[in-house]
TORKOL-4160 file (C-alpha; in steps of 0.2 Angstrom, whole numbers, padded with zeros to 4 digits, m for minus):
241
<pt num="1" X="0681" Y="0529" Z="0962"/>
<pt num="2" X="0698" Y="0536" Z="0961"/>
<pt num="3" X="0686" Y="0553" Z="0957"/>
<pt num="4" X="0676" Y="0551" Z="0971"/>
<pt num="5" X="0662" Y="0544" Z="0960"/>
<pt num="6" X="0652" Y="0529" Z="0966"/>
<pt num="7" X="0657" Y="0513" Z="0960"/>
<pt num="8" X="0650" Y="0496" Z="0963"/>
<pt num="9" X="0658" Y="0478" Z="0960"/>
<pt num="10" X="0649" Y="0465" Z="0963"/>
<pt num="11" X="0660" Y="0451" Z="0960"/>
<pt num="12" X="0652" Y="0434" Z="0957"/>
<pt num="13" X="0667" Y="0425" Z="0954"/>
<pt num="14" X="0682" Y="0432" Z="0964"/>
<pt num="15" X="0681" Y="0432" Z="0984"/>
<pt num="16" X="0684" Y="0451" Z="0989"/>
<pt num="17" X="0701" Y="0447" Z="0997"/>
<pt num="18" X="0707" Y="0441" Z="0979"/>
<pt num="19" X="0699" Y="0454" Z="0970"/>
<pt num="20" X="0706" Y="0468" Z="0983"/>
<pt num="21" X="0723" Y="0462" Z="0980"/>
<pt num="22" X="0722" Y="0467" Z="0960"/>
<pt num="23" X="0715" Y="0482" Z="0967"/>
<pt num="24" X="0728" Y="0487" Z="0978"/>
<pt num="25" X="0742" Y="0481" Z="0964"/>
<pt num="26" X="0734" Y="0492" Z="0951"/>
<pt num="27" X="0732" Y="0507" Z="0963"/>
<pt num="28" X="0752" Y="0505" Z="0969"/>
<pt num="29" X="0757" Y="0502" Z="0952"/>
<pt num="30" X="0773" Y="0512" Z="0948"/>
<pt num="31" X="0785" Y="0505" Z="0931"/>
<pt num="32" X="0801" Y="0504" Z="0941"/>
<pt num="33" X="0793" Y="0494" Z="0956"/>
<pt num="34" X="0776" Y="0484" Z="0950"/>
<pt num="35" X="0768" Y="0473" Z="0965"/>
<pt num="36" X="0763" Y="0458" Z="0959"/>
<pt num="37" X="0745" Y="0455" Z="0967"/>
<pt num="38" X="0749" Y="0434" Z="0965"/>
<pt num="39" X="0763" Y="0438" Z="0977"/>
<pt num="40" X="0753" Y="0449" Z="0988"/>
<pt num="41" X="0740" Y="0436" Z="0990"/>
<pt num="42" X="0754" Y="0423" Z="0995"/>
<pt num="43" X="0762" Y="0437" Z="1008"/>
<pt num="44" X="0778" Y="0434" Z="0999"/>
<pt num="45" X="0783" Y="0453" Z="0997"/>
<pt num="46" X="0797" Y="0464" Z="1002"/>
<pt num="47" X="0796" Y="0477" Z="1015"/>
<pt num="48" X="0795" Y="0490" Z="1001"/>
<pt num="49" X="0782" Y="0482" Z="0993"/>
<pt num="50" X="0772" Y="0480" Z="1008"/>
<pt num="51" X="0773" Y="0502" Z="1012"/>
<pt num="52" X="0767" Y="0502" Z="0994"/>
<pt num="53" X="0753" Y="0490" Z="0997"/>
<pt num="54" X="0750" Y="0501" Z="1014"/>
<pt num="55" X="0749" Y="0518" Z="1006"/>
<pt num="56" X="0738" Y="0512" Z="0992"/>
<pt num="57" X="0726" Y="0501" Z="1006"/>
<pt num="58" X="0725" Y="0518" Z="1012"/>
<pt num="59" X="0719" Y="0527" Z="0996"/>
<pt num="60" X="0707" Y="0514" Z="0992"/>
<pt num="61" X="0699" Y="0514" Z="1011"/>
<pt num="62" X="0694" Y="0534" Z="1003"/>
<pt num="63" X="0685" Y="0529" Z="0988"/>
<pt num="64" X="0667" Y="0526" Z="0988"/>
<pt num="65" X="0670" Y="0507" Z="0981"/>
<pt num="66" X="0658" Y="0494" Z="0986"/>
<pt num="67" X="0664" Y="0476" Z="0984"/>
<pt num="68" X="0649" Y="0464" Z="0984"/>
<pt num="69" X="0655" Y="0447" Z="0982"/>
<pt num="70" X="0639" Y="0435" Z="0984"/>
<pt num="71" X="0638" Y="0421" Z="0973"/>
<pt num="72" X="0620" Y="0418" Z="0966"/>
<pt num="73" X="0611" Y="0431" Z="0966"/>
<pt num="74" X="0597" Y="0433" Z="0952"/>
<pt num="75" X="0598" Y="0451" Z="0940"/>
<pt num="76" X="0582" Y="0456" Z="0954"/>
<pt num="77" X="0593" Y="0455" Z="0968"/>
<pt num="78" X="0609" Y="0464" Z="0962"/>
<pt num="79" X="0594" Y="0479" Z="0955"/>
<pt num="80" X="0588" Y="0476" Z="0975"/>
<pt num="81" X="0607" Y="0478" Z="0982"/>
<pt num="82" X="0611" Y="0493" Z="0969"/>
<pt num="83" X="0599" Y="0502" Z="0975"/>
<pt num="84" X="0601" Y="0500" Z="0992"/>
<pt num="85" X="0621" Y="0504" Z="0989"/>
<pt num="86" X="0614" Y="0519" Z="0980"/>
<pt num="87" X="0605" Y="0525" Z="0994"/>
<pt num="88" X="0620" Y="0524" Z="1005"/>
<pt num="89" X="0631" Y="0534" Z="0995"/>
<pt num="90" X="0618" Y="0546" Z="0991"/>
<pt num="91" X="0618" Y="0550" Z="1011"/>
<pt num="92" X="0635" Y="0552" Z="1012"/>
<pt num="93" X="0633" Y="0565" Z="0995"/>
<pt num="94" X="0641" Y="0555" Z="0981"/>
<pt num="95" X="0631" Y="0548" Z="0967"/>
<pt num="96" X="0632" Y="0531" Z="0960"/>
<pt num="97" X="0643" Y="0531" Z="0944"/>
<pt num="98" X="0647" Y="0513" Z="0939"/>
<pt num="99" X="0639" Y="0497" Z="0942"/>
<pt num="100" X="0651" Y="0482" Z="0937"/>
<pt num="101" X="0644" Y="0463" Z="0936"/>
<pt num="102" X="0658" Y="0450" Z="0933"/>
<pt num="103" X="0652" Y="0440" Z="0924"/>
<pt num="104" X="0635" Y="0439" Z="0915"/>
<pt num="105" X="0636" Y="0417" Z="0913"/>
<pt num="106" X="0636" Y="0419" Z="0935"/>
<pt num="107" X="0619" Y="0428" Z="0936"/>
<pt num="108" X="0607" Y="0415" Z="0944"/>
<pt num="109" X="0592" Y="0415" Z="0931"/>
<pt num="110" X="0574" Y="0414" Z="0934"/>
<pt num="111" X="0566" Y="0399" Z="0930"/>
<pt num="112" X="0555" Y="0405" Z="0919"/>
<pt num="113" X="0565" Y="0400" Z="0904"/>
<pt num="114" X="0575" Y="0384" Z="0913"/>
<pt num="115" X="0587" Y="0375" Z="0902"/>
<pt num="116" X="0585" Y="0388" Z="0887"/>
<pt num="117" X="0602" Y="0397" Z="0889"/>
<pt num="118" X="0598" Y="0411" Z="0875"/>
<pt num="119" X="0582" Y="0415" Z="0884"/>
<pt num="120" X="0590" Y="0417" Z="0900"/>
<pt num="121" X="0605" Y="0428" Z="0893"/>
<pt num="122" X="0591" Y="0438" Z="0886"/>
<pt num="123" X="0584" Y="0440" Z="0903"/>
<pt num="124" X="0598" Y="0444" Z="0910"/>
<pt num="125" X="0603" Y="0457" Z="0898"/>
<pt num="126" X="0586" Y="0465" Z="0900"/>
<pt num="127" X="0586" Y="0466" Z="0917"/>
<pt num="128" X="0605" Y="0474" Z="0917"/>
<pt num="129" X="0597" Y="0487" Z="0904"/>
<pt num="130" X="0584" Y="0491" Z="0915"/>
<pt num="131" X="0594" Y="0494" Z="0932"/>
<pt num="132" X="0606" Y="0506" Z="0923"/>
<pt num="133" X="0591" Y="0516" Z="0916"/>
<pt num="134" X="0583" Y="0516" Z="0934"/>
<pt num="135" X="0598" Y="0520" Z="0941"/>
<pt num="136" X="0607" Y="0533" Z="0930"/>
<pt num="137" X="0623" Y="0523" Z="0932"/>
<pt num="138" X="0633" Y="0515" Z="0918"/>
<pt num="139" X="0632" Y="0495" Z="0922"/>
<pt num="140" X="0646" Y="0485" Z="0912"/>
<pt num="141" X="0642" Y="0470" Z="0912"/>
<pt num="142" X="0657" Y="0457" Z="0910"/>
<pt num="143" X="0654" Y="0441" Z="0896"/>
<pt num="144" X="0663" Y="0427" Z="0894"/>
<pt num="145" X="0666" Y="0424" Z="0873"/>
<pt num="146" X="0663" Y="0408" Z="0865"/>
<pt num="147" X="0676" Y="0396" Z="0857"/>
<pt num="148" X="0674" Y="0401" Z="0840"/>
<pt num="149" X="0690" Y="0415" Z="0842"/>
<pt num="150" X="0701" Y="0398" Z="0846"/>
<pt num="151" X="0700" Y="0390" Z="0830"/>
<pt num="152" X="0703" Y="0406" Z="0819"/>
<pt num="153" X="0721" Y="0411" Z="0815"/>
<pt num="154" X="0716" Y="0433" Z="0818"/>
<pt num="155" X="0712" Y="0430" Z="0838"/>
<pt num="156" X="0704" Y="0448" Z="0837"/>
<pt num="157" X="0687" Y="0446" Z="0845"/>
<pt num="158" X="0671" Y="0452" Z="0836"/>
<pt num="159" X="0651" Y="0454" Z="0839"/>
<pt num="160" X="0648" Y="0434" Z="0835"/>
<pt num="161" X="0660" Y="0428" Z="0849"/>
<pt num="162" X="0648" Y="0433" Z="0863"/>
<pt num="163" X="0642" Y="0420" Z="0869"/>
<pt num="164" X="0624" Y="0412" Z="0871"/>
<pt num="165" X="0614" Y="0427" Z="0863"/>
<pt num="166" X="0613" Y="0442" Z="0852"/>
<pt num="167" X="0604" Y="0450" Z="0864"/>
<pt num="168" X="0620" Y="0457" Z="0872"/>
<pt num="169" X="0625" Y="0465" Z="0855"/>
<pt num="170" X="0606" Y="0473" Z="0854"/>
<pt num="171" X="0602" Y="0479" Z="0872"/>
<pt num="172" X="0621" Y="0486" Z="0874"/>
<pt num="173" X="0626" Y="0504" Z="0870"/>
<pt num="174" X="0643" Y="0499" Z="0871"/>
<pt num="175" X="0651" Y="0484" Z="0868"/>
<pt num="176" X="0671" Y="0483" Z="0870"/>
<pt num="177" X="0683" Y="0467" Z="0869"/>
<pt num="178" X="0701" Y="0467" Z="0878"/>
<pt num="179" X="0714" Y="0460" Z="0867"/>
<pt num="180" X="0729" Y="0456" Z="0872"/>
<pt num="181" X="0742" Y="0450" Z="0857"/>
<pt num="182" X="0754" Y="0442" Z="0870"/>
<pt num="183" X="0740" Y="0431" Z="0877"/>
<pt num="184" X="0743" Y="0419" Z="0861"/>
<pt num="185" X="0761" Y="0418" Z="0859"/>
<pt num="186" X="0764" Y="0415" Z="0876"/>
<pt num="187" X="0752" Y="0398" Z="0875"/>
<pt num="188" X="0763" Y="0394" Z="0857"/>
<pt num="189" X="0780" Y="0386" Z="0857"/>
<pt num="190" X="0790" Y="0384" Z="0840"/>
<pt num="191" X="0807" Y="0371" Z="0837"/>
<pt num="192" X="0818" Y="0377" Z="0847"/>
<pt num="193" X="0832" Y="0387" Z="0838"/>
<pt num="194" X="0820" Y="0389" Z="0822"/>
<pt num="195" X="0815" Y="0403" Z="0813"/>
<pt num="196" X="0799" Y="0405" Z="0818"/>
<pt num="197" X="0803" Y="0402" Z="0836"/>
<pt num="198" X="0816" Y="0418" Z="0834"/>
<pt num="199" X="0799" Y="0426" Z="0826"/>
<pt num="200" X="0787" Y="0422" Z="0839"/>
<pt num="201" X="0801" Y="0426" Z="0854"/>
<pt num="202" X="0801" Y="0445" Z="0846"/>
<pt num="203" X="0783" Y="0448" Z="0844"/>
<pt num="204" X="0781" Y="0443" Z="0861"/>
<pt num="205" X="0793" Y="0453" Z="0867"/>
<pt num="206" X="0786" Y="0467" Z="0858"/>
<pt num="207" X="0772" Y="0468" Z="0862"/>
<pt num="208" X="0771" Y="0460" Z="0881"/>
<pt num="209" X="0763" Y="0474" Z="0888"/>
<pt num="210" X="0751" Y="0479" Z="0872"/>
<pt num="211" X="0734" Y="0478" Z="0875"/>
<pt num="212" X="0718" Y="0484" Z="0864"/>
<pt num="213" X="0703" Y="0489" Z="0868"/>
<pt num="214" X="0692" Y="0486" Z="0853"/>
<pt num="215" X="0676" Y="0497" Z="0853"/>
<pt num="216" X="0663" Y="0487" Z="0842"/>
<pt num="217" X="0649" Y="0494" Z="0845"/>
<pt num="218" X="0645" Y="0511" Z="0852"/>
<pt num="219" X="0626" Y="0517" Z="0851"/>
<pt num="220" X="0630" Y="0537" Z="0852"/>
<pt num="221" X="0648" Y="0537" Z="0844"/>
<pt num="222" X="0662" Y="0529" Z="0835"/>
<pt num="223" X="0669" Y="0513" Z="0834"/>
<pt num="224" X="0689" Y="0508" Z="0832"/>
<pt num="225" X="0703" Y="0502" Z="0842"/>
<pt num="226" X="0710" Y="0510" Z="0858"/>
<pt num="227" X="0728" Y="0506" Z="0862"/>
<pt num="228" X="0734" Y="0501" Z="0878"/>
<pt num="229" X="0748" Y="0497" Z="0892"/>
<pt num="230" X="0747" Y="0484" Z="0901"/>
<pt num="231" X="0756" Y="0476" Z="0917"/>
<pt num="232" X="0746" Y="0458" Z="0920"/>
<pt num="233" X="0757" Y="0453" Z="0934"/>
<pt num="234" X="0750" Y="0471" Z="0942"/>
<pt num="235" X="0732" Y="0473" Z="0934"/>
<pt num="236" X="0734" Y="0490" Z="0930"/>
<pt num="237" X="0731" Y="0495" Z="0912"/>
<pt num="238" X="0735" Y="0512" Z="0906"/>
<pt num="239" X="0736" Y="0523" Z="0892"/>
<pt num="240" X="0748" Y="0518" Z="0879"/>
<pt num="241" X="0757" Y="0536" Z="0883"/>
């Protein structure tokens, strides 16, 4: 969007006011003065802060970014509204880029396959399939993981921990997972005063702001590990650089 490229959220979750204050957090994010978008949602920010907020308010209000935030629509219906976005932008000259769905367990099925979960998420991923081939765009389509990752000691996320269906892992060209190291220490507490409290204060602290992006699968290219920063408080990730 930042690239004048045609972006699409449809938010299925998040109500657009909460999702714009990540937005607008990410987009003023500097390292010496992060805004937090919990506190920009509670109003509780400085006068700084709130020029910050303004100027990128402002930036965003340029960017061809449409926030659709209907709860329950069915895979036909966000195909119907892409396509109308799609038209939209096209009249003002800019091409649809990026389609993002948050998540995939929000889509309303049909009723075709009622009660059969992996039948549905089959569907679902299908129907996703078809609207980025229609469309030209990319569609990312975010998943929830299941709670196998919870009872293994290497949290690193893989293949089998999506949720409900392979069909994810087959009808994807790309399949990516965000790890983030700090997410589990900060959720474990050790003695205090003990060794491994010492230990598990340290890695924390090393690696608060380490994120991974781990590319396992990518249909027309390589697979690995993509190292990150990132500030949670701000929503902005960034290159490790």
């Amino acid at each position: 969007a930042k690239s004048k490229r045609g972006v699409i959220y449809f938010s299925l979750e998040m109500p657009t006011r909460a999702l714009t204050a990540r937005v607008l957090a990410d987009v003023s994010y500097t390292h010496n003065a992060p805004v937090e978008y919990a506190a920009a949602l509670r109003g509780d920010v400085s006068d700084h802060d709130l020029r910050l907020l303004g100027e990128a308010a402002y930036r965003v209000a340029t960017m061809p970014l449409t926030i659709d935030d209907q709860r329950g629509l069915t895979v036909a219906e966000i195909g119907a509204r892409v396509r109308k976005y799609q038209g939209e932008l096209k009249r003002d000259g800019v091409e649809l880029e990026l389609v993002v769905v948050d998540h995939l367990g929000l889509i309303k099925p049909s009723a075709r396959y009622s009660g059969n979960r992996v039948h549905e998420i089959t569907e679902l991923s299908d129907g996703l399939a078809t609207i980025a081939r229609d469309t030209g765009a990319a569609v990312v389509a975010l998943s929830q993981l299941n709670r196998g990752v919870e009872a293994r000691d290497n949290k690193r996320p893989g293949l089998a921990d999506l949720r409900d269906s392979g069909s994810l892992e087959q009808d994807a060209d790309v399949v990516m997972f965000a790890f983030r190291p700090a997410y589990y220490l900060e959720r474990t507490k050790c003695e205090d005063g003990s060794d491994a409290e010492f230990k598990r204060q340290s890695m924390l602290d090393a690696s608060r702001n380490a994120m991974e992006a781990i590319v396992a699968k990518q249909r027309n290219g390589e697979t690995g590990v993509v190292n990150l920063f990132a500030h949670m408080p701000s929503n902005a990730v960034r290159d490790a650089a």
